[in-house]
C-alpha positions, 0 to 999 in steps of 0.5 A: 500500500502507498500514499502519495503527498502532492507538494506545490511550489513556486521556483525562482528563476536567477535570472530571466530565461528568454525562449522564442514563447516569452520569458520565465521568471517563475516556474510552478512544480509540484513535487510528489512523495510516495511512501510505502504504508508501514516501511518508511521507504519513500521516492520523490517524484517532480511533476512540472508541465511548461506554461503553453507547451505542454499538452498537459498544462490544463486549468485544473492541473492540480485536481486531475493529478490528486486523482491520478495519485489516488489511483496509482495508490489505490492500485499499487502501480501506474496505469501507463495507458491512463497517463499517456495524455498527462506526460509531466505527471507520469514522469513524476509518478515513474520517477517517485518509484524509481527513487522509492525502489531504489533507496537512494538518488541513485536509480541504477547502476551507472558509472554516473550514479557511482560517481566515476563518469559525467554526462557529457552535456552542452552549454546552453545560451539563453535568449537576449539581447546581442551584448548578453548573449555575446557575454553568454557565449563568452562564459561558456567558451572560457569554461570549456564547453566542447558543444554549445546550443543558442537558442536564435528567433528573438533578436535580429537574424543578422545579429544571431549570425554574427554571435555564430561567426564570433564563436567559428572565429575563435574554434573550429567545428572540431573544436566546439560543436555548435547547435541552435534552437529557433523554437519554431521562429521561422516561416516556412517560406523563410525557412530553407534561406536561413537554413542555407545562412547557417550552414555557413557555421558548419552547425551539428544540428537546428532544433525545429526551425518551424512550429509544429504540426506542418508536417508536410512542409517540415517533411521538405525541409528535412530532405533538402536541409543543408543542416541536420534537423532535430524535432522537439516541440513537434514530439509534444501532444503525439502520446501513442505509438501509431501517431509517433510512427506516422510522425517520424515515417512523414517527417524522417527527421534527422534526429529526434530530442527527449524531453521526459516531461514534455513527450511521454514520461520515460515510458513514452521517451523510451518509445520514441528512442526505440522507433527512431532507431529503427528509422536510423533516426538519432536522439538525445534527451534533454531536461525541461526547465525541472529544479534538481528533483527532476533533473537528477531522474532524468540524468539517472536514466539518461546515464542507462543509455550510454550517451556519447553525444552531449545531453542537454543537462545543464539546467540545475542552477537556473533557481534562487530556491533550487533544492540543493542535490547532489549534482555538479557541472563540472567542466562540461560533463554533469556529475553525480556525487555520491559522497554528498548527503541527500535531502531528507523529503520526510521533512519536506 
């Protein structure tokens, strides 16, 4: 038997995260602490749909998850059918048992989880205006970033070519792996000219150069790219398998990014990384604004699938009221620290 405590809060952002949708200065989660009726083992899982991009960020958020753990409870197991339209919750859900199971932060059996290996991971530039994302740049570059990913689509195009030019001044693409993110900011008109600009950089990979849901014209883009193409948004809201298909049969991306909260749980993730590689589509995972809670699971399980390309892992210092966790950038590799002490949620 098992009860389950749904835990609200509200994360502080350091400093304003500017995406192609807005910026973020606040971020609501809600934590979930599974517990064993009569053993006091107990697993924390975090639940955290982003504001109008999650298919499950719904009005009543809060109330369809109290009733979804009261099931879990009741059952003694998750009903994985049941939560295919609610992804962030799933992953909490997944997450609070893989933890409770365990014992410990440590999910499996890893060199990351024992402490021996980092995941390699890229150095995220955040959207703003020219001089802060030319300093950005800068302060990855100086920390020894191998890979760097700048989100592009919020300032002029011109200026985002230059940041680009100032990094390939500098490094060569053996030497820093270059990605960017246009979150969907370009038209499909628009789109194969920038394509043909940026290939000018030498980049590894543009993640969705035009909104979701035109898969035809997403289609084209990805047999002519002159840059290898990568869906992210466009994975959001298909949550069953014969979709999934579909999606990757029309569009045949060039890679495909699992972001566990957005597309699926780490149930659904593992579904589209099993169908991508039947397509010899790629993958990489990548966390979604999590605090350190969601984060470390998402590491966890990320550790299991032997990542040699760098993951997009690096978001566990963005908040003034993180809860501090036994993880670490350090140099460009995220790492687990066994020696740490872990948080005690009874006292949550």
């Amino acid at each position: 038997m098992y009860t389950i405590k749904i835990i609200p809060r509200t994360l502080h952002f350091k400093q304003p995260a500017g995406t192609s949708r807005g910026v973020y200065l606040t971020r609501k989660v809600w934590y979930l602490v599974l517990q064993e009726t009569g053993t006091g083992r107990y697993g924390i899982g975090e639940c955290a749909p982003l504001p109008a991009l999650s298919c499950d960020d719904i009005p009543d958020y809060e109330d369809v998850l109290t009733c979804h753990c009261l099931q879990t409870a009741e059952r003694g197991s998750i009903d994985y059918e049941a939560l295919r339209p609610y992804p962030s919750m799933l992953f909490g859900l997944e997450t609070a048992f893989c933890h409770l199971r365990a014992g410990s932060l440590r999910f499996w059996n890893t060199p990351f989880s024992e402490g021996k290996q980092g995941i390699p991971i890229n150095g995220l530039i955040w959207m703003g205006n020219f001089d802060e994302m030319y300093r950005r740049i800068e302060e990855k570059m100086k920390a020894g970033f191998r890979c760097i990913k700048v989100k592009i689509g919020a300032i002029d195009f011109e200026r985002e070519l230059e940041l680009l030019a100032h990094i390939r001044q500098h490094f060569s693409p053996q030497e820093i792996e270059l990605r960017v993110d246009a979150n969907g900011a370009f038209s499909p008109a628009d789109a194969p000219r920038k394509l043909e600009q940026l290939s000018r950089f030498h980049l590894h990979s543009i993640e969705q150069p035009i909104r979701a849901g035109q898969w035809e014209e997403m289609s084209k883009l990805c047999q002519e790219t002159p840059i290898p193409i990568a869906l992210d948004e466009e994975l959001i809201g298909i949550n069953h398998s014969e979709r999934k298909r579909q999606l990757l049969d029309t569009i045949r991306p060039q890679y495909i990014i699992l972001k566990p909260s957005l597309h699926g749980g780490l149930h659904g993730s593992e579904e589209w990384i099993k169908l991508a590689k039947e397509r010899s589509i790629g993958s990489w995972v990548t966390s979604a604004l999590e605090s350190n809670v969601g984060l470390n699971s998402i590491a966890q399980w990320c550790a299991t699938l032997n990542p040699h390309m760098p993951q997009g892992l690096g978001t566990g210092q963005l908040f003034t009221d993180n809860i501090p966790y036994p993880l670490a950038i350090q140099g460009d590799c995220l790492w687990f620290l066994p020696e740490q002490p872990e948080p005690d949620f009874t006292k949550f």
